[in-house]
N, C-alpha and C positions, 0 to 999 in steps of 0.2 A: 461291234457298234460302228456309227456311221452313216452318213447316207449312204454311201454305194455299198452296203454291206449287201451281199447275196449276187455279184457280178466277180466273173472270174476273169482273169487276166493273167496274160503271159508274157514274162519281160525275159527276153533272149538276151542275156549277160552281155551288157556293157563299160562304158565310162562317160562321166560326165553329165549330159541331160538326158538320157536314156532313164539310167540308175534315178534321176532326178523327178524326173515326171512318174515312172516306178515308185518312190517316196509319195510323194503327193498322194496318189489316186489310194494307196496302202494306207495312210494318216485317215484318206476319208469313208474307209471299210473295205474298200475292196478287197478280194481275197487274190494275192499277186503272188506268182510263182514262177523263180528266177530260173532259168535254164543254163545252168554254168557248163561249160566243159570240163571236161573229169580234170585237163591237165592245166587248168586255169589255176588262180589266187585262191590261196586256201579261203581268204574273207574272211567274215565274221566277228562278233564280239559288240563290245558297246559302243566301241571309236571310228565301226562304220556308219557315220549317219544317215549314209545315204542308202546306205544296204536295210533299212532299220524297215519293219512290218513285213517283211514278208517272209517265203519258204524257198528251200532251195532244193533244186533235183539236176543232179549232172547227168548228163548224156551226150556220146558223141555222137554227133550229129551226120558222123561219116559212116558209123554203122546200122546196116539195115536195120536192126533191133529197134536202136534208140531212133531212128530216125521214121521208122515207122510207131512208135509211142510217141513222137514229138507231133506228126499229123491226126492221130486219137488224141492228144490234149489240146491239140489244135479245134479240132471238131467238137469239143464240150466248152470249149474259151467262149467270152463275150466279147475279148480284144486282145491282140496283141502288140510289143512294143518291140521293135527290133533298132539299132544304132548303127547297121554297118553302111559301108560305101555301097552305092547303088549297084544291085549285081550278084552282091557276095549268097544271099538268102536264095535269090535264084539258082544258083549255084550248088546251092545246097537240096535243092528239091522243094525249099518251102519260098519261094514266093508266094504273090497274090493270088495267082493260079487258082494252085492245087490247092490251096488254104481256101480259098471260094468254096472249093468245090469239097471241099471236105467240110466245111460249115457256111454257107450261105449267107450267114447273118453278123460276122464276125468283122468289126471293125479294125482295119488291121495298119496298123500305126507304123510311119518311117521316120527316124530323126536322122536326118542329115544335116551337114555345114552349107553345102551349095544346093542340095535339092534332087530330087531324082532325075532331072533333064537338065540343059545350057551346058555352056559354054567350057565351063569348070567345075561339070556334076563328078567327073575319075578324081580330080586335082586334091590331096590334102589341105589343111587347114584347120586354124586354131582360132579360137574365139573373135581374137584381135583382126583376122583378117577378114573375117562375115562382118566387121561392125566397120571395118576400113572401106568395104565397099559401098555401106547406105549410106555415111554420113556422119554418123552417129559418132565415130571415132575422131571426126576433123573438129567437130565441133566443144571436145571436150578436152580443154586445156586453158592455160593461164595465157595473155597475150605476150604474142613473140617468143612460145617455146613450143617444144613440141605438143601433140596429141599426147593425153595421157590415160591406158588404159581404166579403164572403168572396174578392176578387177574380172573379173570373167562373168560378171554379172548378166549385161545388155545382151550379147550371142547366143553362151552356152543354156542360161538358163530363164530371163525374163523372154528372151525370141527365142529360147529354145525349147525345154523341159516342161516350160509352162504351156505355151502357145501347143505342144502336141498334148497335154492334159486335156486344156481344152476342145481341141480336135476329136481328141477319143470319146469325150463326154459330148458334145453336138454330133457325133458319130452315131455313140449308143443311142439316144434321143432317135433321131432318125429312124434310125433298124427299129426301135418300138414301133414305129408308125407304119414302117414299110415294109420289117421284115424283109430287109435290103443290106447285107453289110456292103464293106467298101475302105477303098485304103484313102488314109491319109497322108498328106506329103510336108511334111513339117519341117521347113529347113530354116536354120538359123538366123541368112542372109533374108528372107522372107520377115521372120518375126522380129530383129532387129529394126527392118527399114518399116516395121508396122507402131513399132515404139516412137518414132521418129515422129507417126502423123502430125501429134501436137506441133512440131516444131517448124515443121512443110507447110502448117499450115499459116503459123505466124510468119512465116518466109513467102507465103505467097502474098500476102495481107501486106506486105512491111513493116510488118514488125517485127522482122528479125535480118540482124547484117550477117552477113556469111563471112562472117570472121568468130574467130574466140576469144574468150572474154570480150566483147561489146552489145552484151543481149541485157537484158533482165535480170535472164535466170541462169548465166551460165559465169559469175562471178565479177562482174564489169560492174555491176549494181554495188553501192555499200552498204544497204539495205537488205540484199540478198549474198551474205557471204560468210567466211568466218572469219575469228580475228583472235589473234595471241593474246593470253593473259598474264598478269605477271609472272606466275607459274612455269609458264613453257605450254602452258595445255587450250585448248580451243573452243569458243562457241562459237554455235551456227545461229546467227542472226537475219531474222527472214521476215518481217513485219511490211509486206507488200503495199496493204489497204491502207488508206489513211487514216484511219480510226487506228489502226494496227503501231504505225509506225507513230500516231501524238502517245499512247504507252507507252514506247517504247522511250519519248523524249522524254518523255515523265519522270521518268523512273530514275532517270539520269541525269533529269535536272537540268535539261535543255529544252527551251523556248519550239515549239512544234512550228510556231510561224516564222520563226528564221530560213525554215526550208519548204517552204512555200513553192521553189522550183528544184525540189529533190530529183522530178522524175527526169527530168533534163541531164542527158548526159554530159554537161556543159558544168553542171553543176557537183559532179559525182567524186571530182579528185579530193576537193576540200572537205567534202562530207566522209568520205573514207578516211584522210589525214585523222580529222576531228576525234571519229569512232572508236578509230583503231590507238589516240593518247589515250582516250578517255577508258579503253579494256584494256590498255597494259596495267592500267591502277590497279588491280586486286587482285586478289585468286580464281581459276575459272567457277569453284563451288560457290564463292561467295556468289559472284554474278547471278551464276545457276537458283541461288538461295533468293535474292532479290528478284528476278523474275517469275519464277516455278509459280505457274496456276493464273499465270496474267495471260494478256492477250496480245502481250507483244513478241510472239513469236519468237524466242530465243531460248536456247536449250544445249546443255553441256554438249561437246564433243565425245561423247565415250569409247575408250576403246574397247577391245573384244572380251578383256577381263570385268569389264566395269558394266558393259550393256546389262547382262543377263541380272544384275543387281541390283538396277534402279528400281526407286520404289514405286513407281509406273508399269514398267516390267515387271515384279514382282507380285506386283496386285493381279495383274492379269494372268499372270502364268504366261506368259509370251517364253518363257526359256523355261526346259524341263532341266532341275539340277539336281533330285534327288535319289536319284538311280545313275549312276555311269556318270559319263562326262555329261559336261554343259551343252546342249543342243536346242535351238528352234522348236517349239511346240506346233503342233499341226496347227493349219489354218485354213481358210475360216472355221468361223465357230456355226454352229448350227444348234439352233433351240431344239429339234425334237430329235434326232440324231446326234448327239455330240459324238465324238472321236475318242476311242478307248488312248490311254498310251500306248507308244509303239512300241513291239515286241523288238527285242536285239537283232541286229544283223544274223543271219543264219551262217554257219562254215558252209563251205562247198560239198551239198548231195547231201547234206545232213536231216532232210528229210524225206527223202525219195520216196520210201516204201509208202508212209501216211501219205502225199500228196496221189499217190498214183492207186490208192485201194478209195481215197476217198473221191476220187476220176473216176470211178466203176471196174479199176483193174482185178481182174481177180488174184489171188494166191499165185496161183500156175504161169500169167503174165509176170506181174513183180517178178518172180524169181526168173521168165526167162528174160527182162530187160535189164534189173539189177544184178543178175548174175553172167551176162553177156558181154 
């Protein structure tokens, strides 16, 4: 089930937003089929979640065998997803080329850090360095301390994993029209500084200082930020609109026209001061309990044990917990396609034989590529 159910796709074993965008396109039916090396990570089980919908068939890619089986499931693929450094795929015989030329129509996906050309396309590199170079990184921190990363979120996977998702799916679109495939060039340092526009854009406007913490939204606001409770534990307090932020004084029993010039940075130390006596008073739950369902923007801090259990979260099913560990429910939701649950991470080659008789291999194949 799924929208993309009856589109094939081949994800050349990696890590990171390879394996990630491979998740996604698998949650939304695609039928995705990992290409491990025999002497790779055994994988598999329920605590790969990223490994989670698909099938797995190893082959080494250096023997003619498997490397000629690797361009026939190239030739019946819809797309494929590859993670290496620009080069390596070449190398191996299956570039754009020949994958052209062995399926015409095949949108054939590249996730890089820097990109398949510049400067720094050989150069390694880790999340923190794609998002060091847009911006993105200078601008997230506390004032007068360092950048502080973003978890590997903003590079590997919002400019990463995602951004070539949707490349491959404007891809496939395409190739129906034109019956034209065509590579994609999805690199991290690209879809980070594409996360950014909101921010480039308030920065060309003036409405953004190029400093950290002195913005709105980047915690200089006391209106947008969080604040300790007597607890130890935090809410994220966000009530921007002014409709938003008189609930919020409501609730707490402060005068909305006292701060008539809130939005004034002039005004922001004393209103912090104020906020931040006024949430040491209680428990984060209680606060959570006196706002929950209002409109003034404030919502428990939770962390990774507590997310999957809100009863927000729990209504939706937003977190699968009743099979295997706690993990992200596919998203979005789709009214005439919904998303079956995900089948478990596959081990390594654990289903070679079924992926490759249901490719059109015969008996006689199979045995001379798995037996090869």
């Amino acid at each position: 089930m799924g929208p993309l159910a009856g589109y094939r796709v081949l994800e050349f074993a990696g890590i990171g937003p390879g394996p990630f965008c491979a998740m996604v396109l698998a949650d939304l039916g695609a039928e995705v089929v990992r290409i491990d090396r025999p002497d790779g990570p055994p994988g598999g089980g329920p605590s790969d979640i990223l490994g989670r919908g698909r099938r797995s068939l190893a082959l080494d890619l250096k023997n003619p065998a498997h490397h000629a089986a690797a361009l026939r499931l190239i030739g019946r693929a819809d797309a494929l997803i590859e993670g290496f450094r620009p080069g390596v795929m070449e190398r191996l015989g299956l570039g754009p080329a020949p994958c052209l030329v062995a399926n015409p129509r095949l949108i054939y996906g590249r996730m890089t850090g820097w990109g398949q050309d510049g400067p720094l396309a050989q150069a390694a590199g880790h999340d923190i360095n794609y998002i060091a170079l847009t911006g993105a990184l200078w601008a997230i921190g506390r004032a007068g301390e360092r950048p502080v990363p973003p978890l590997n979120l903003v590079g590997d996977y919002g400019g990463g994993g995602m951004l070539l998702a949707l490349g491959l799916l404007a891809g496939l679109l395409s190739a129906q029209k034109t019956g034209q495939g065509q590579v994609v060039d999805a690199a991290m340092v690209d879809g980070a500084a594409l996360l950014m526009a909101p921010i480039y854009a308030m920065l060309a406007r003036g409405r953004w200082q190029n400093a950290r913490a002195a913005n709105m939204l980047d915690g200089a606001a006391p209106w947008y930020d969080t604040y300790e409770c007597a607890d130890g534990r935090y809410l994220a307090v966000g009530p921007i609109e002014p409709q938003f932020f008189a609930i919020l004084c409501q609730r707490l029993g402060l005068d909305p026209a006292r701060f008539a010039d809130r939005m004034a940075p002039a005004a922001w130390p004393a209103l912090r001061a104020e906020l931040a006596a006024i949430f040491q008073g209680r428990a984060r739950d209680d606060w959570a309990a006196l706002f929950e369902g209002t409109d003034a923007c404030v919502a428990p801090v939770l962390d990774l044990t507590e997310a999957p259990h809100h009863p927000h979260n729990r209504a939706r099913a937003t977190f699968l917990d009743d099979q295997g560990p706690v993990q992200p429910a596919p998203a979005p939701r789709f009214s005439a396609t919904p998303a079956s649950r995900p089948r478990p991470a596959p081990a390594r080659g654990a289903d070679g034989a079924a992926v490759l008789a249901e490719w059109g291999f015969s008996p006689t194949d199979i045995a001379a590529v798995l037996g090869g």
